[in-house]
C-alpha positions as CSV (number, residue, x, y, z in Angstrom):
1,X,-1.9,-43.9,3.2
2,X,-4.5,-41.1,3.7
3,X,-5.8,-38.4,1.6
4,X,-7.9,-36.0,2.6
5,X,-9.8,-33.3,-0.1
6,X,-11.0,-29.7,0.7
7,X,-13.7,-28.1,-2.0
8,X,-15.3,-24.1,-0.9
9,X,-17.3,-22.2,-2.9
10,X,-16.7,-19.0,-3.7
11,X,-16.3,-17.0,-0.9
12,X,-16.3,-12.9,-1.4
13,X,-13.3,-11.7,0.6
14,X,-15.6,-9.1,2.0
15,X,-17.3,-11.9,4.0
16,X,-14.6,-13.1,6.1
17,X,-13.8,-12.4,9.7
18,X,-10.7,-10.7,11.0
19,X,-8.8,-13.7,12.2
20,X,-9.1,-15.1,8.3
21,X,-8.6,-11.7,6.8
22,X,-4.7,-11.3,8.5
23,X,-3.6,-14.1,6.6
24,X,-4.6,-12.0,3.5
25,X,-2.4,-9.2,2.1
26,X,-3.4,-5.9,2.7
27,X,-3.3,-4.9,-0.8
28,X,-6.2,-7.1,-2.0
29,X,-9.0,-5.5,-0.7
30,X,-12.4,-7.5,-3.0
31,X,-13.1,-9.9,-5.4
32,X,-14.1,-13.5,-4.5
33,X,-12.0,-16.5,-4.4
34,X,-12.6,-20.4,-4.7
35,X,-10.4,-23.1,-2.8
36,X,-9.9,-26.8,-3.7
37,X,-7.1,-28.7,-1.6
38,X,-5.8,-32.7,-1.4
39,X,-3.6,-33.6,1.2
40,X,-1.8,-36.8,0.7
41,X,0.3,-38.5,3.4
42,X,2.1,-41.5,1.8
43,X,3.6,-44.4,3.8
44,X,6.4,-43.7,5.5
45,X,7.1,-40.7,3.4
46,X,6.3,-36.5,3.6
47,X,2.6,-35.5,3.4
48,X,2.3,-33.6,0.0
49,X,-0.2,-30.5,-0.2
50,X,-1.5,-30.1,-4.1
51,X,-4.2,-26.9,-3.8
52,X,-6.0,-24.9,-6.9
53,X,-7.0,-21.1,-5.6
54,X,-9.2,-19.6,-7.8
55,X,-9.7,-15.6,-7.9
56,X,-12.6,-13.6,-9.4
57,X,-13.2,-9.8,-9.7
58,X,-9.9,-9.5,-7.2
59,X,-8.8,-5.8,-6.7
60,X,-5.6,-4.8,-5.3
61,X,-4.9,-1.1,-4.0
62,X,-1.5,-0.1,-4.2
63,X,-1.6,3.5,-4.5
64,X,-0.9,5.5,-7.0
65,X,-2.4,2.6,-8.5
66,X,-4.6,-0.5,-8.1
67,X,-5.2,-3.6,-10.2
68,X,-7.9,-5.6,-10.9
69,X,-8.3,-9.1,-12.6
70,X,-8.8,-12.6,-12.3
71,X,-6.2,-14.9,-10.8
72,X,-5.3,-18.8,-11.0
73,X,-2.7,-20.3,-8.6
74,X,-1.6,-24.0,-8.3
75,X,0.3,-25.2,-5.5
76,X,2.4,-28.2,-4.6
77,X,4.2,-27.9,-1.5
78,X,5.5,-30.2,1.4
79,X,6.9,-29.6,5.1
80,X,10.7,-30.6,5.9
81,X,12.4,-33.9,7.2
82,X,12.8,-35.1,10.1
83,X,16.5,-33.6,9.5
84,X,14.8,-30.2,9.4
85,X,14.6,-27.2,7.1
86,X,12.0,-25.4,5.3
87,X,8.8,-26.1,3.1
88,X,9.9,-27.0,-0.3
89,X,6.8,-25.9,-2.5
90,X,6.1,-24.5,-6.2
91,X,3.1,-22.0,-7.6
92,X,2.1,-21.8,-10.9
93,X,0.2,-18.3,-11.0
94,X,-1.9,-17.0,-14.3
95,X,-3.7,-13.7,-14.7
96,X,-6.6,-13.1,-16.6
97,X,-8.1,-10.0,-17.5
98,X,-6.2,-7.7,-15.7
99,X,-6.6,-3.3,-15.9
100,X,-3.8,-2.1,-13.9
101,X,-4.8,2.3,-12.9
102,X,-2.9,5.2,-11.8
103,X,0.7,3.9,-12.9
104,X,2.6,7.2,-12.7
105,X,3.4,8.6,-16.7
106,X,1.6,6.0,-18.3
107,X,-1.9,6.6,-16.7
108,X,-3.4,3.0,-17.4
109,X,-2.6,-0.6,-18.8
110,X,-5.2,-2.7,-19.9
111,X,-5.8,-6.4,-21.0
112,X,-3.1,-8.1,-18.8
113,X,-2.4,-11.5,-19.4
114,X,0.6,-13.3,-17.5
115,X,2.0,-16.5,-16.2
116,X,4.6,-16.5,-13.4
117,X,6.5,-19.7,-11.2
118,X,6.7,-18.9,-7.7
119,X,9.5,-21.2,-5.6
120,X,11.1,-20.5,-1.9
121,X,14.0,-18.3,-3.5
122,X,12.9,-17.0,-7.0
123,X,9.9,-15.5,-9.0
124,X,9.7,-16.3,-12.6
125,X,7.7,-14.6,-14.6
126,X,7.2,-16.4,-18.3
127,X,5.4,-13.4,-19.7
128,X,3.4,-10.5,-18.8
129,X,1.8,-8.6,-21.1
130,X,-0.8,-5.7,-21.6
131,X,-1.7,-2.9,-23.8
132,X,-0.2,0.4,-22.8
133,X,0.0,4.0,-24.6
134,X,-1.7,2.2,-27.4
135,X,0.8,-0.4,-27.8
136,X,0.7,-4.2,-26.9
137,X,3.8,-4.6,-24.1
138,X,5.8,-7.8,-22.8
139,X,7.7,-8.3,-19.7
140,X,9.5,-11.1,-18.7
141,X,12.2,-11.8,-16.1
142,X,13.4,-13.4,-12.4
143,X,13.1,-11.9,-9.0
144,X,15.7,-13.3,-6.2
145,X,13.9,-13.2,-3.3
146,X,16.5,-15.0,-0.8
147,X,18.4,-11.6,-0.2
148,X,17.5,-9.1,2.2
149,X,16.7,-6.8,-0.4
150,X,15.1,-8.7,-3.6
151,X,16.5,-8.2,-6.8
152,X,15.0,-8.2,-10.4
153,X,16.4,-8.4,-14.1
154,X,13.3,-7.8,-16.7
155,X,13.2,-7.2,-20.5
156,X,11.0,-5.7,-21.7
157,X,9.8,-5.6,-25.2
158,X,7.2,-3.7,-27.4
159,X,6.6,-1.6,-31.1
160,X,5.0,2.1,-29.5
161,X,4.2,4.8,-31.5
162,X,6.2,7.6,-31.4
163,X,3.9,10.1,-31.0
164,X,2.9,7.9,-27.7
165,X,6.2,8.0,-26.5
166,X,6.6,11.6,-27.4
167,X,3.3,12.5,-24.9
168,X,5.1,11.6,-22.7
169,X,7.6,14.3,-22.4
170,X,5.4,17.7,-22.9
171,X,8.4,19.9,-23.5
172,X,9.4,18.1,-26.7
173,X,5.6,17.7,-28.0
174,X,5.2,21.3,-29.7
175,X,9.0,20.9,-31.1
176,X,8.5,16.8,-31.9
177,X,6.0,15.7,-34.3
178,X,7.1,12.2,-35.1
179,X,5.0,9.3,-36.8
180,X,5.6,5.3,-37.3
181,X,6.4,2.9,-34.8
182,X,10.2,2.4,-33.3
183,X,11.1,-1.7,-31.6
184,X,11.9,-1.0,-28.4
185,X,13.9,-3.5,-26.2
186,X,15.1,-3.0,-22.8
187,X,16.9,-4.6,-19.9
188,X,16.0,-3.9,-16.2
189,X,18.3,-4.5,-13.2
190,X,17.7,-3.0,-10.0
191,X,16.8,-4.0,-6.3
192,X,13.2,-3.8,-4.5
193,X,13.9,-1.7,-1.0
194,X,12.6,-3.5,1.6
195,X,11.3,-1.6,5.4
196,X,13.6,-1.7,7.8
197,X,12.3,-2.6,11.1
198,X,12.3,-0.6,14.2
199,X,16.3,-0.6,16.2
């Protein structure tokens, strides 16, 4: 058997060429990140790939808005048989720290903490949550990925104040003048638009 091991340091994305930077998404533009990798090839079975990535600082522009925070993935993945297919491989993704600007009504979301399972087909997100219109908010929920158009189901869960929710909606803030807090769970279904590609 053979086992090979792969330790960087951390490596600001602003220092890396252009053929490293294109296998990066567009979207996260700073930050530094840390790699540690262990390839194992058994006998007489599939090499595994177990790899830690390690983000710091990252910022992501995705305009109206852009994100910033600290990111943890874990990776186990290994190529097909010899009868063929596709990698088979599982991410375990945490975010620390997170500040998430410009979101359209809300203005800005602070303090995100989440945990998410990324396989070939799905996204499962255990729990995403941040503090939003003064309020502490949770998301959880699957995206399908397989279909040509990904679909997601979230809830989403939270105890606003009312007079947060009410600022939202300008014409009903000189009529509306409400106080307390109202539980607020909701159910999201709906389908992510992908680009279509030139005819």
């Amino acid at each position: 058997s053979l086992t090979l091991n792969v330790d960087t340091t951390e490596i600001p994305l602003s220092s890396l060429g252009a053929s490293l930077r294109r296998h990066i998404p567009p979207t996260l533009t700073d930050g530094t990140v840390r790699l540690s990798c262990r390839l194992t090839q058994p006998r007489q079975a599939l090499p595994e790939i177990a790899a830690r990535l390690k983000g710091t600082g990252l910022v992501w522009h995705m305009p109206p808005a852009h994100l910033m925070g600290d990111l943890e993935m874990d990776l186990r993945a290994h190529p097909p048989g010899p009868a063929g297919g596709s990698w088979a491989f599982e991410v375990e993704a945490k975010l620390h720290h997170g500040t998430l600007d410009g979101v359209p009504l809300i203005g800005k979301a602070q303090d995100l903490e989440g945990r998410a399972r990324i396989r070939p087909e799905r996204i499962e997100i255990d729990e995403l949550a941040a503090t939003a219109l003064g309020s502490r908010w949770t998301l959880q929920g699957t995206v399908i990925t397989k279909r040509a158009s990904p679909t997601f189901e979230f809830l989403v869960t939270s105890e606003p104040e009312l007079a947060s929710l009410i600022s939202l909606l300008p014409s009903l803030q000189e009529a509306w003048q409400p106080e307390g807090r109202v539980g607020l769970r909701a159910v999201c279904r709906g389908s992510v638009p992908m680009p279509q590609g030139p005819d």
